[in-house]
C-alpha positions as CSV (number, residue, x, y, z in Angstrom):
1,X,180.3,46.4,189.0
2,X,179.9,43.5,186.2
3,X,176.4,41.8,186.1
4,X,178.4,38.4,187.0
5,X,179.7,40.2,189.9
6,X,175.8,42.0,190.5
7,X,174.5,38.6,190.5
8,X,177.2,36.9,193.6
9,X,175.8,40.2,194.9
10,X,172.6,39.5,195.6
11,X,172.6,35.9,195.4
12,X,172.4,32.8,193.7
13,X,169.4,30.5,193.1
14,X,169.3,28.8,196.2
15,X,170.5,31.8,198.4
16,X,167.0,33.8,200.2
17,X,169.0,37.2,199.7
18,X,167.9,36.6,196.2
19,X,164.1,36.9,197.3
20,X,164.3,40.2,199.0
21,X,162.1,43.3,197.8
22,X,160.1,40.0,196.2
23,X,156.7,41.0,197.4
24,X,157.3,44.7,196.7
25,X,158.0,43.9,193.2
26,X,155.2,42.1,192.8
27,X,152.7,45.2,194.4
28,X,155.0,47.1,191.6
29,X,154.1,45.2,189.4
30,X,150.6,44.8,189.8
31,X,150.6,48.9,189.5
32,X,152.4,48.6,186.3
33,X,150.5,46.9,184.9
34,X,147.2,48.9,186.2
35,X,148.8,51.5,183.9
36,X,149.4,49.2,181.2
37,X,145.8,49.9,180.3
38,X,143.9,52.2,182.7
39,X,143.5,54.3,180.5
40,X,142.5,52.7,177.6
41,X,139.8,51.1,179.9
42,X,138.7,54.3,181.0
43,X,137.6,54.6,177.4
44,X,135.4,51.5,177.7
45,X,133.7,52.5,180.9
46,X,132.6,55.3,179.9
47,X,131.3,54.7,176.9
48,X,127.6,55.7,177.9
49,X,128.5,58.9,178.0
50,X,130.0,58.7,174.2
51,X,126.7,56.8,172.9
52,X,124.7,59.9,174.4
53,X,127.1,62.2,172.3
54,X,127.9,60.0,169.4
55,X,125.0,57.4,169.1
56,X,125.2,57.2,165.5
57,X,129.1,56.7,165.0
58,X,129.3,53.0,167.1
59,X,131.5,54.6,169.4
60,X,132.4,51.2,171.4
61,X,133.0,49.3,168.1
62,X,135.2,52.4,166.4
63,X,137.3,52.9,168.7
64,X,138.2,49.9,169.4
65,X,138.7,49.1,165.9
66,X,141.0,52.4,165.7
67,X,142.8,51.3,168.8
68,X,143.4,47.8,167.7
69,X,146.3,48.6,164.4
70,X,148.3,50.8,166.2
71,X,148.8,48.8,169.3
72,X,149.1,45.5,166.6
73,X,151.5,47.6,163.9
74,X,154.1,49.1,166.5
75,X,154.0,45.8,168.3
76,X,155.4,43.6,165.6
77,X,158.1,46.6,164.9
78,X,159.0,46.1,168.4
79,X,159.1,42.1,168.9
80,X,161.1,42.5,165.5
81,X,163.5,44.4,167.2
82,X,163.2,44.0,170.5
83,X,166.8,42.6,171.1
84,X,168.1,46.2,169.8
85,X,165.9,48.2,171.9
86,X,166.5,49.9,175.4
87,X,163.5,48.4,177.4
88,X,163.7,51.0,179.9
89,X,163.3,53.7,177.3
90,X,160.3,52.1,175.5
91,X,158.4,51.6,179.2
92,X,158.8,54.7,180.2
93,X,158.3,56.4,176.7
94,X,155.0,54.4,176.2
95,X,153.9,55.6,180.4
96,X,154.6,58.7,179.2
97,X,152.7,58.3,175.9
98,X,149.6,57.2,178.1
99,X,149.4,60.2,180.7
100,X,149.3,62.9,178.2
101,X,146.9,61.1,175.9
102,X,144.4,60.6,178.8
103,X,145.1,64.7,179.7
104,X,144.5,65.3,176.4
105,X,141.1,63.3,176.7
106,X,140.2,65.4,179.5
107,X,140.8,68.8,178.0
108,X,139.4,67.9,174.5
109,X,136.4,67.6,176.3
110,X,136.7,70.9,178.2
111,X,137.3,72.5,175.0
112,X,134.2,71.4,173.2
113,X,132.1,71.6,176.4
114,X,131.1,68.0,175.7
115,X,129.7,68.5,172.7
116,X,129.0,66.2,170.1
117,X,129.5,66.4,166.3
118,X,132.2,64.6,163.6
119,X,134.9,67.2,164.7
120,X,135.3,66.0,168.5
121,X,134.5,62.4,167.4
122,X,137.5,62.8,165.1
123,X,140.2,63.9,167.9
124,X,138.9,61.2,170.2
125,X,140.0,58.6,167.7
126,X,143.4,60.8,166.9
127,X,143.9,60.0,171.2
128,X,142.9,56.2,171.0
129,X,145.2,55.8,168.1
130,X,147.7,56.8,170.7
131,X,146.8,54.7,173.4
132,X,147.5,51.7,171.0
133,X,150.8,52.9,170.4
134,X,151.1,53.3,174.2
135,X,150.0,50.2,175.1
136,X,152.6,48.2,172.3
137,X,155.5,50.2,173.9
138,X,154.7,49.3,178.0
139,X,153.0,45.8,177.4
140,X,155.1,44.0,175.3
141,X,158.3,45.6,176.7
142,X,156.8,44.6,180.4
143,X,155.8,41.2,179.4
144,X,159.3,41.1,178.0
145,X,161.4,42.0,181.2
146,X,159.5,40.1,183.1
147,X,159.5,36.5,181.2
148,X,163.0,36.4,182.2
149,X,162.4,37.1,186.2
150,X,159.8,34.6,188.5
151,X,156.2,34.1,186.9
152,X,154.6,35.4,190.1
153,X,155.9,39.0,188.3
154,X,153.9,38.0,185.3
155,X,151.3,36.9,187.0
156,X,150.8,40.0,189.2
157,X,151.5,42.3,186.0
158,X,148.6,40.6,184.0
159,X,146.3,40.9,187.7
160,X,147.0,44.7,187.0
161,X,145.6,44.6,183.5
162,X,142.6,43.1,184.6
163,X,142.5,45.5,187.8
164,X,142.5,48.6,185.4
165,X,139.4,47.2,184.2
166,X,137.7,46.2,187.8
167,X,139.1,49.6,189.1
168,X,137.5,51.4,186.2
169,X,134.4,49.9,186.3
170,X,133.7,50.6,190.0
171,X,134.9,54.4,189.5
172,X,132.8,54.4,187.1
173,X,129.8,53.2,188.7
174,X,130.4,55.3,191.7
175,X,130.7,58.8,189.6
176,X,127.7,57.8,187.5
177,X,125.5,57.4,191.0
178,X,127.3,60.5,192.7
179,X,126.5,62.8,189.6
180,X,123.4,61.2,187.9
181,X,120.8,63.6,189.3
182,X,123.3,66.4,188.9
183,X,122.8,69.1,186.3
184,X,125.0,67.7,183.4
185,X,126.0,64.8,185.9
186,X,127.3,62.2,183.7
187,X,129.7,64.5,181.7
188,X,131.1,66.0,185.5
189,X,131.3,61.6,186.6
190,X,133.5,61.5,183.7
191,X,135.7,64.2,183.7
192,X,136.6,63.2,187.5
193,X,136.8,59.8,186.2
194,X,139.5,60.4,183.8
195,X,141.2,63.2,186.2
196,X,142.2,59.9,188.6
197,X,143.6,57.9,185.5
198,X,145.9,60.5,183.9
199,X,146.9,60.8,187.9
200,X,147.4,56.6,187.9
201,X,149.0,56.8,184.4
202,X,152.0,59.7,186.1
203,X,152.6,57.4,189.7
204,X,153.5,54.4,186.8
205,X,156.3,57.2,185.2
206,X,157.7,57.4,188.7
207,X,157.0,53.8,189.7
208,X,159.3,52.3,186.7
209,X,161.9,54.8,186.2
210,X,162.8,55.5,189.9
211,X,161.8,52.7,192.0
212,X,161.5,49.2,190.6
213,X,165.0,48.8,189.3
214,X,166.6,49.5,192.4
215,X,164.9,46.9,193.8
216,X,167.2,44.0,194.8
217,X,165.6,41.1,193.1
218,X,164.8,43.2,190.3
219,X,168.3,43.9,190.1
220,X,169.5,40.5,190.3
221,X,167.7,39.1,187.4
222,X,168.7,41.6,185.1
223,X,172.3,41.1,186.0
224,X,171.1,37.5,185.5
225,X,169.6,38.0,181.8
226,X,172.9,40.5,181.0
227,X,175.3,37.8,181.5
228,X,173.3,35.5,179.3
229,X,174.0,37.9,176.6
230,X,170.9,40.3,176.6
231,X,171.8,44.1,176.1
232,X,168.0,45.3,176.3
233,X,168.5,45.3,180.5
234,X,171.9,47.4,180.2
235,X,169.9,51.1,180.8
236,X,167.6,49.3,183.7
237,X,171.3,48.2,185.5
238,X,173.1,51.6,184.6
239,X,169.9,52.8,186.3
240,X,170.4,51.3,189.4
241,X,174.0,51.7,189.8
242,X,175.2,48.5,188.3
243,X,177.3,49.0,185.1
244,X,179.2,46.6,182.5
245,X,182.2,46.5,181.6
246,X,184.0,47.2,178.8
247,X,185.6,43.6,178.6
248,X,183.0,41.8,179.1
249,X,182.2,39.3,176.1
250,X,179.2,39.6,174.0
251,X,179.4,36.5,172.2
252,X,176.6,34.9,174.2
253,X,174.0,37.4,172.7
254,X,174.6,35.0,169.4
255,X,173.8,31.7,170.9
256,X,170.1,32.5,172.0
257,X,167.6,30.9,169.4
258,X,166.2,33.6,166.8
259,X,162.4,34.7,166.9
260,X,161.2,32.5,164.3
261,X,163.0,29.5,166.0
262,X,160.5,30.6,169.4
263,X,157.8,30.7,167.2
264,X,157.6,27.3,166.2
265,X,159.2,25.8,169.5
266,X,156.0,28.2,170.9
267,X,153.0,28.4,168.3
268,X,150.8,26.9,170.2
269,X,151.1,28.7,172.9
270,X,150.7,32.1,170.5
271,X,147.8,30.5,169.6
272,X,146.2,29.9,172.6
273,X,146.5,34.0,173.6
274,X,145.3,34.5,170.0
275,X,142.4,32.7,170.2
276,X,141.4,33.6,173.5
277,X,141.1,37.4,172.8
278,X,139.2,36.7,169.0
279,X,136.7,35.1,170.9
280,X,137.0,37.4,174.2
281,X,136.9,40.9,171.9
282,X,134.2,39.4,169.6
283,X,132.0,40.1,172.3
284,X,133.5,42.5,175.0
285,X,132.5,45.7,174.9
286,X,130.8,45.9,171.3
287,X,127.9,43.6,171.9
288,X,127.7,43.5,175.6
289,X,126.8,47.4,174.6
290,X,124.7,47.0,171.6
291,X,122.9,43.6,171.6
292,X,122.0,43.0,175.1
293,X,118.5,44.5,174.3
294,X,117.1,46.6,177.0
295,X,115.6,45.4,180.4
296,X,115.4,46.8,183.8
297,X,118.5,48.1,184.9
298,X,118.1,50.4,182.2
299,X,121.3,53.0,181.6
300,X,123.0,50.5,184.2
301,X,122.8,47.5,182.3
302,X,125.6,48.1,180.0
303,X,127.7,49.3,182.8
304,X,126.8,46.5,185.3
305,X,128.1,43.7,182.5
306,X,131.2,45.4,181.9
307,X,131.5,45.6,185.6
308,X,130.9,42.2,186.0
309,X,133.3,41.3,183.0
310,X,136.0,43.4,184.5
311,X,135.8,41.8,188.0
312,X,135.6,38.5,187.4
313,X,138.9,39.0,184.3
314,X,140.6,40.1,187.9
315,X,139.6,37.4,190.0
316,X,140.1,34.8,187.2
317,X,144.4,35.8,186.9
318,X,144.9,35.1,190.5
319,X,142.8,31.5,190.9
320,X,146.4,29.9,188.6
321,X,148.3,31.1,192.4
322,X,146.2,28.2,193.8
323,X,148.9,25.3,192.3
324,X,146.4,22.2,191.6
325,X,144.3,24.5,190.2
326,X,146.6,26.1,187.4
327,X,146.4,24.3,183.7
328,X,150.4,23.6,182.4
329,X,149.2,20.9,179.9
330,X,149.7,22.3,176.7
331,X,146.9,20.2,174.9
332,X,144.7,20.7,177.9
333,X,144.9,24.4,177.3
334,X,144.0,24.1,173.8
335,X,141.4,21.9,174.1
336,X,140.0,24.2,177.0
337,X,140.1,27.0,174.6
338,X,138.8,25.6,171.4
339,X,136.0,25.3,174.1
340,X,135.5,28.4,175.2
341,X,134.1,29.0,171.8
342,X,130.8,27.8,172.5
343,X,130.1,31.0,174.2
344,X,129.4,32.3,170.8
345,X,125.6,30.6,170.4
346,X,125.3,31.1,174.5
347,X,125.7,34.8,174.2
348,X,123.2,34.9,171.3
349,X,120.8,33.2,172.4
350,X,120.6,34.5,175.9
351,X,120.5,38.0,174.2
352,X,117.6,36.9,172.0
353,X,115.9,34.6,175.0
354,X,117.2,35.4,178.8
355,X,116.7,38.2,180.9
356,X,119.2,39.9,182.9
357,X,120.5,37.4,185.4
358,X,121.6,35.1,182.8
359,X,123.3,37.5,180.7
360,X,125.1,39.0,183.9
361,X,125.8,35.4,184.7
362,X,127.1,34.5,181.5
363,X,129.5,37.6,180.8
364,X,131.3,37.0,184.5
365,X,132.0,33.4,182.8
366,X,133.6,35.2,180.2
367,X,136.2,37.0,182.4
368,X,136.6,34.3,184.7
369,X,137.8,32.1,181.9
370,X,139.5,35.2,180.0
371,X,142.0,35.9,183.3
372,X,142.5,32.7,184.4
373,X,143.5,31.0,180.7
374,X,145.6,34.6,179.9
375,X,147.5,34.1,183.2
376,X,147.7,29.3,182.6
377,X,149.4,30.3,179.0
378,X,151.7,33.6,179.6
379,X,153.5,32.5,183.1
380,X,154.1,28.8,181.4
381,X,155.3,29.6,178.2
382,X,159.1,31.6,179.0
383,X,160.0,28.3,181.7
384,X,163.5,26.9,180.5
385,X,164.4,30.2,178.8
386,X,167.6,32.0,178.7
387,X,166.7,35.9,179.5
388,X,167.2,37.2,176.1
389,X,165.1,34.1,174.7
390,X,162.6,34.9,177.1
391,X,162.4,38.1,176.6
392,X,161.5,38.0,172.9
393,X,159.1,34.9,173.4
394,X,157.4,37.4,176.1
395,X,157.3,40.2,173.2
396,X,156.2,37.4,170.5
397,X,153.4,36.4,172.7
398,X,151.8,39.5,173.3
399,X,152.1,40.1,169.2
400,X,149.7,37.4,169.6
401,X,147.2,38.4,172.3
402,X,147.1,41.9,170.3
403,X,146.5,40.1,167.3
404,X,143.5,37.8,169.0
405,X,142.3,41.4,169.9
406,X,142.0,43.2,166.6
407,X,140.5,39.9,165.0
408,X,137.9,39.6,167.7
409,X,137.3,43.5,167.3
410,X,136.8,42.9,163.6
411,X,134.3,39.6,163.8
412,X,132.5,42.0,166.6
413,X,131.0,43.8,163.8
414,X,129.1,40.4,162.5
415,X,126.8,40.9,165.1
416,X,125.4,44.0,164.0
417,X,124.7,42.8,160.1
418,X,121.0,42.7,159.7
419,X,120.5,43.4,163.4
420,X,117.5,44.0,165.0
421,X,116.2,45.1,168.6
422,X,115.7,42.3,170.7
């Protein structure tokens, strides 16, 4: 069957068959993008267990910092390309990439018997260099293939990023009080913890590769983007039984506008995503684990902020759902962003100054804003796009957010020049 044909199939835009398997895409999607980064969150949440092995080696700031050019360097290769690659490999290879990095977390662990030392410190940076790899293969491939199908897809792909991090956080906090009076507790807590994400990390495998493209509306807007000229859906269609034929002209895949014509139609979105994440990663996890001082909550504080972050990230990337309150204007975005900044002396000074309540206070600000601005900017930007156009703005965009990341995990290390206990 021809995509032109796929599409009479299952509808056209004013036709409800069109809709159908909507709201199971959108759990699917959600679960995607859970995987998208459950397991590098995983890292972060259980970095308490790290700082008691590897106290001296900045284990929160590293890793990110190793993380960060991988997922930044293979992304740009891939938005580069992206009209030349098969999505469906590239999602699934990157799902695939993620499980057996996390098992290999768990049983580098088991084989130094949670030991410290340079060696094992090494190999876990070796595994988070291939989590960043990972993550440039599913999330800008993701965010790709679905700027070209309805933004409530986007929207519940993003709510899954920030879920890895809410979901992590509570696992987290419920192995650390299950096994904190046990006999090596917080190594078992953690070995459990990343048991469940390698588990997570396999259902996504399955989840993409068998389910989601034979869903109907999933189907239909492939067929949609493949007769619009884009050839990165044609392994998703084969996939679910739809196939194109031979005669069918490719002259449209010439007419879309090139990546650098997106760009500039688009920078200021790109800069929005960029500038959210310097200023997000400039201060989550790094100083929220080294700079907060200590006060009552003791070897929970760290835990309870990233907790709190993670939670309110979540509940921030569905509050756009709610119409009158989602941002569109694009200098109201900016503005609202450029902003955000003054969280830089807030953080500071309530480190130096406040107690608990106001840093807790303040760091759920910083999600809140961080989920709901991600969601505003990524579900407005692909609107009025053919699908291979938006396909590449969605891989250009996340270039950006990855690139917001590394800076903000670079300027992260400011705070720790000259630093002393508060």
């Amino acid at each position: 069957m021809g995509s032109v044909a796929a599409m009479e199939t299952y509808g056209g835009e004013g036709n409800p068959a069109r809709l159908e398997g909507k709201t199971k895409a959108i759990i699917v999607c959600w679960f995607l993008g859970l995987g998208s980064l459950i397991s590098w969150n995983s890292m972060l949440t259980i970095e308490d267990y790290y700082y008691q092995l590897f106290a001296d080696y900045h284990p929160s700031r590293v890793l990110t910092l190793v993380y960060q050019p991988f997922a930044l360097g293979i992304i740009v290769v891939l938005a580069y390309n992206e009209a030349k690659i098969n999505t469906r490999k590239r999602i699934i290879a990157g799902y695939i990439l993620f499980t057996a990095s996390t098992l290999m977390l768990l049983l580098l662990d088991v084989f130094t018997s949670g030991k410290g030392g340079i060696g094992p410190f090494l190999g876990i940076c070796a595994i988070v260099a291939l989590f960043g790899v990972a993550d440039a293969h599913v999330q800008g491939g993701m965010t790709g293939d679905l700027s070209f199908m309805c933004p409530e897809f986007l929207q519940s792909f993003f709510a899954g990023l920030a879920a890895s991090g809410a979901l992590t956080s509570g696992l987290r906090l419920i192995t650390k009080a299950a096994f904190d009076k046990a006999n090596d507790g917080l190594r078992k807590g953690v070995m459990l913890f990343l048991a469940i994400s390698t588990f997570m990390e396999f259902l996504c495998i399955l989840l993409y590769s068998f389910y989601f493209p034979k869903l109907s509306i999933v189907k239909y807007y492939r067929a949609k983007a493949a007769s619009e000229g884009s050839k990165t859906v044609s392994a998703d269609l084969a996939a679910a039984g739809i196939h194109k034929p031979e005669d069918q002209d490719d002259s449209k895949q010439t007419e879309r506008l090139s990546t650098k014509q997106l760009f500039l139609k688009n920078i200021d979105y790109a800069l929005d995503l960029f500038l959210i994440y310097v200023l997000t990663l400039s201060i989550f996890p790094g100083f929220l684990y080294e700079n907060t001082g200590q006060h009552k909550l003791g070897t929970w504080y760290a835990l309870v902020l990233i907790a709190m972050y993670n939670a309110l990230d979540l509940i921030g990337r569905y509050v756009p759902l709610i119409k009158w309150l989602k941002l569109e204007n694009r200098k109201g975005l900016m503005i609202v962003i450029l902003a955000r900044f003054l969280l830089v002396p807030a953080f500071y000074f309530t480190a130096k100054y406040g107690d608990q309540g106001w840093m807790i206070l303040l760091t759920s600000f910083l999600g809140l804003t961080n989920g709901y601005l991600t969601v505003c900017v990524i579900t407005v930007a692909p609107k009025g796009y053919k699908g291979p156009e938006a396909n590449a703005l969605g891989n250009l965009l996340v270039v950006f957010l990855l690139g917001g990341i590394f800076a903000g995990v670079a300027l992260d290390w400011l705070w720790i020049i000259g630093k002393e206990k508060f």
